[in-house]
SEDOPA-651454 format. One line per 4 residues: number of its first residue (from 1); their letters; for each residue x, y, z of N, C-alpha, C. Coordinates in steps of 0.1 Angstrom, whole numbers, plus 5000, padded with zeros to 4 digits. Atoms other than C-alpha are relative to their C-alpha. Example, Ala and Ser with C-alpha at 12.3 -4.5 7.8 and 13.67 -1.06 7.14 Angstrom:
<sites>
1) AS) 5009 4988 5000 5123 4955 5078 5009 5012 5000 ~ 4991 4989 5000 5137 4989 5071 4992 5011 5008;
</sites>
This chain:
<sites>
1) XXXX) 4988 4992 5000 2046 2121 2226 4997 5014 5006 ~ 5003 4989 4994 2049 2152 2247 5004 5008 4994 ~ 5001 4990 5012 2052 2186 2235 5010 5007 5007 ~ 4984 4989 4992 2084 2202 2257 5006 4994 5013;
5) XXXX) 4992 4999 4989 2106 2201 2283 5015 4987 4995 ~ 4987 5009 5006 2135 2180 2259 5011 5010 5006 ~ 4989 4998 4999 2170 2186 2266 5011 4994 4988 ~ 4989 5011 5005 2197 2179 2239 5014 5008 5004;
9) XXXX) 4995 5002 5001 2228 2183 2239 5013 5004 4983 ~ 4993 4998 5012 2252 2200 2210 5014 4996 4995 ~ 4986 5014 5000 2283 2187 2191 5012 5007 5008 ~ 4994 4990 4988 2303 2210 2217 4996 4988 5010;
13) XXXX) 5004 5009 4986 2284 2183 2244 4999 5017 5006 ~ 5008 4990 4992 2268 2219 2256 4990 4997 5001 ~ 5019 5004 5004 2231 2212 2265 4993 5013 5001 ~ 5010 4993 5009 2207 2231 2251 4982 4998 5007;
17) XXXX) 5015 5003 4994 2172 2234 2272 4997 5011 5000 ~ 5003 5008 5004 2142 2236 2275 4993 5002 4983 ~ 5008 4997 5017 2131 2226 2239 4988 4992 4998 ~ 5011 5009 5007 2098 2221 2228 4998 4996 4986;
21) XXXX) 4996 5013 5012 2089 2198 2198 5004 5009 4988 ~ 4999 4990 5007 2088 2230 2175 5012 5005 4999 ~ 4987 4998 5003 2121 2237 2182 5008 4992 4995 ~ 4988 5011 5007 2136 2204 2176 4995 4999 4987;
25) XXXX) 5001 5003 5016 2121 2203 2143 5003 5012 4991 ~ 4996 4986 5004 2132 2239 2137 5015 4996 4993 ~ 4990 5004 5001 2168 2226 2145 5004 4989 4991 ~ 4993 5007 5009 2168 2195 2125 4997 5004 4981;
29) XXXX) 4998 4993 5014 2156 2213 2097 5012 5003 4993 ~ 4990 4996 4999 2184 2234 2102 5014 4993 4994 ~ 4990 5008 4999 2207 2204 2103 5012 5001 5011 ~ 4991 4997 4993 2218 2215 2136 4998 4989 5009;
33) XXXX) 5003 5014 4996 2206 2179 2149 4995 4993 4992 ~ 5000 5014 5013 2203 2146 2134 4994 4990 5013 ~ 5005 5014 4993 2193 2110 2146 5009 4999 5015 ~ 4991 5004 4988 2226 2109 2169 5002 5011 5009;
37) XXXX) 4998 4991 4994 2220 2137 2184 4993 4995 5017 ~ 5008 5009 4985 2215 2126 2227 4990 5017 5003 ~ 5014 4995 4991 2182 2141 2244 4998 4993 5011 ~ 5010 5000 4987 2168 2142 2275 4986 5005 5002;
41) XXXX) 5014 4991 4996 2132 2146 2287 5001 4992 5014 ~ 5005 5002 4982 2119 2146 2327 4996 4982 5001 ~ 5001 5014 4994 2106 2109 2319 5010 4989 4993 ~ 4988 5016 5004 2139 2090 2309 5012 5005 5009;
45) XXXX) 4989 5004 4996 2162 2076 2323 5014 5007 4998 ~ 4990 4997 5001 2194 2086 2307 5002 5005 4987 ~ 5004 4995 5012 2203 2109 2278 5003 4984 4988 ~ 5001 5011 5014 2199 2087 2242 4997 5007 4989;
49) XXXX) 5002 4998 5012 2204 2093 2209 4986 5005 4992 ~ 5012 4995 5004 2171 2110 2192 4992 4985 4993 ~ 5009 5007 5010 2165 2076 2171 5003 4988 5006 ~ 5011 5013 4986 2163 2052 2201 4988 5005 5008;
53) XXXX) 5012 4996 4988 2139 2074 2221 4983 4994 4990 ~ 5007 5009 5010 2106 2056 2206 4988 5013 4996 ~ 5006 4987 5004 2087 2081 2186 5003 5015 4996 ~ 4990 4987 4999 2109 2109 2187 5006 5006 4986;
57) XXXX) 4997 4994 5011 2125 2112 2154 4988 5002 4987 ~ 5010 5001 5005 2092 2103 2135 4993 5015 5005 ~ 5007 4986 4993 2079 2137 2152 5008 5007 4997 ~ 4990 4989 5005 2105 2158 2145 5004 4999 4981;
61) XXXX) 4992 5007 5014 2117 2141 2110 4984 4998 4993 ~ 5010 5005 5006 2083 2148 2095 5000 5006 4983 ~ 4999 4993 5015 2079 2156 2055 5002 5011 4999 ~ 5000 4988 5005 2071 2190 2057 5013 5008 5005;
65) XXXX) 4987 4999 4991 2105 2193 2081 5010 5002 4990 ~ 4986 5009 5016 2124 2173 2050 4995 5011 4987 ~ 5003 4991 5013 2107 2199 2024 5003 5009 5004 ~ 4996 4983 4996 2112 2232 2040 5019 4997 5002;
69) XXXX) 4983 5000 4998 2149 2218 2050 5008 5001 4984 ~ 4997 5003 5015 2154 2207 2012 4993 5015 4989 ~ 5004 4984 5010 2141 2244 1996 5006 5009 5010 ~ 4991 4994 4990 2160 2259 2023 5016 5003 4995;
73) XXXX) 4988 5009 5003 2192 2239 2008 5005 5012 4986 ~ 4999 4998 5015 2184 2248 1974 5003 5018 4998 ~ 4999 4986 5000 2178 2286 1977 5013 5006 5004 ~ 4987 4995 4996 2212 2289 1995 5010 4996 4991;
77) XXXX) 4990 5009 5011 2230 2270 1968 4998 5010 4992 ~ 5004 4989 5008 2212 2293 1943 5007 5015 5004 ~ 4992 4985 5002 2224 2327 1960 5010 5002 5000 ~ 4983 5001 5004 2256 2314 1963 5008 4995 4988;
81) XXXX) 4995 5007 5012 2257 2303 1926 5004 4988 4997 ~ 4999 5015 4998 2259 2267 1936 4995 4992 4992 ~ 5011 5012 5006 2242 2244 1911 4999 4991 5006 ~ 5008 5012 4990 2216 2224 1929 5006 4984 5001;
85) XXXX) 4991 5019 4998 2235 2188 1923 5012 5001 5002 ~ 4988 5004 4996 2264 2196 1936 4997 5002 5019 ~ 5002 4998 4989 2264 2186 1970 5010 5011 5012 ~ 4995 4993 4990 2270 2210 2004 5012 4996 5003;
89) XXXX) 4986 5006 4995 2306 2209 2019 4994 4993 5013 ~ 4999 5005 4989 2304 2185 2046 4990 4987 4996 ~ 5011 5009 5006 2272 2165 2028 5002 4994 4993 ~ 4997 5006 5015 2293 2149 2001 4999 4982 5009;
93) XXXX) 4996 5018 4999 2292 2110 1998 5011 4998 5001 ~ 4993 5008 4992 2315 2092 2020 5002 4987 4990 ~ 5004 5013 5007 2332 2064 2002 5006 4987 5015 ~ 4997 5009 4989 2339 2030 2025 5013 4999 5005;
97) XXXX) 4992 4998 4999 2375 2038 2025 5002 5013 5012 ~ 4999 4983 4993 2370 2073 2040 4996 4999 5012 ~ 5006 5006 4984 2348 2058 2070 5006 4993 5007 ~ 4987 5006 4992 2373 2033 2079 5008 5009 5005;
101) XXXX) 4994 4995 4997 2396 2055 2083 4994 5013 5008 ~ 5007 4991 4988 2375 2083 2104 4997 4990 5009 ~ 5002 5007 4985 2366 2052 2128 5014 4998 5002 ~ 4991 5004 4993 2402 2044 2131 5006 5012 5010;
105) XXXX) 4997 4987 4996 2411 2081 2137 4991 5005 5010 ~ 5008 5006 4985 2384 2079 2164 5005 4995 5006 ~ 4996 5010 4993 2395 2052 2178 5013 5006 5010 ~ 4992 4998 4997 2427 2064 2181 5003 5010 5013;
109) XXXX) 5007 4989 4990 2412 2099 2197 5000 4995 5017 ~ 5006 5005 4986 2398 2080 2222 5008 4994 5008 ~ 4988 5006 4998 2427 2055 2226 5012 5012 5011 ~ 4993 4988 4996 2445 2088 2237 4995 5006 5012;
113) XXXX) 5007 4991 4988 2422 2103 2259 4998 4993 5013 ~ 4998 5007 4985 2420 2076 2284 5014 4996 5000 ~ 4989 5000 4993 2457 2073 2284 5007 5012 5002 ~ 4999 4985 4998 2461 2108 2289 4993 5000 5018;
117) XXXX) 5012 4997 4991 2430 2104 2316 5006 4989 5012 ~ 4994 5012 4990 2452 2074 2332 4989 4986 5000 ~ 5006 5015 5005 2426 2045 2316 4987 5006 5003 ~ 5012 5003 4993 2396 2064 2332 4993 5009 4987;
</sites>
């Protein structure tokens, strides 16, 4: 695994270069990238998701990553008077109802955008 020159990509679709490994594990700490997040480096082909590039998230997504992210979490809950088990806004459990319905509402998105775009 190499040590820089990634490219990703933010949920804007702005790309973001170049970042070495240090920074992507800064950022998924962060939670400002995840698995689905697309990357580029000089030796691929085409951008891809962080958790098909082979090796990639195992390097970034390492324990000490997941422990500083998770006392990170906690301290901010804490000065905002948050009791630690109640989960972050945005981080609550999804029930199977609520997912269906965000893919259809997708779908629909999208449905729109190529007939808006004239099918293209």
């Amino acid at each position: 695994m190499r040590n820089g020159g990634f490219y990703s990509e933010d949920r804007l679709g702005r790309t973001r270069a170049p970042l070495e490994l240090i920074t992507l594990k800064t950022a998924w700490g962060a939670g400002i990238i995840d698995k689905d997040t697309f990357i580029w480096g000089e030796d691929m082909d085409e951008w891809a998701p962080i958790h098909m590039v082979y090796g990639l998230e195992p390097a970034i997504a390492t324990w000490e990553v997941g422990l500083a992210a998770g006392a990170t979490a906690l301290i901010h809950k804490l000065q905002k008077g948050i009791p630690p088990w109640v989960p972050l806004k945005g981080h609550e459990k999804k029930t199977y109802k609520q997912l269906q319905e965000e893919a259809v509402e997708s779908k629909r998105r999208d449905l729109a955008v190529l007939e808006a775009n004239d099918g293209v």
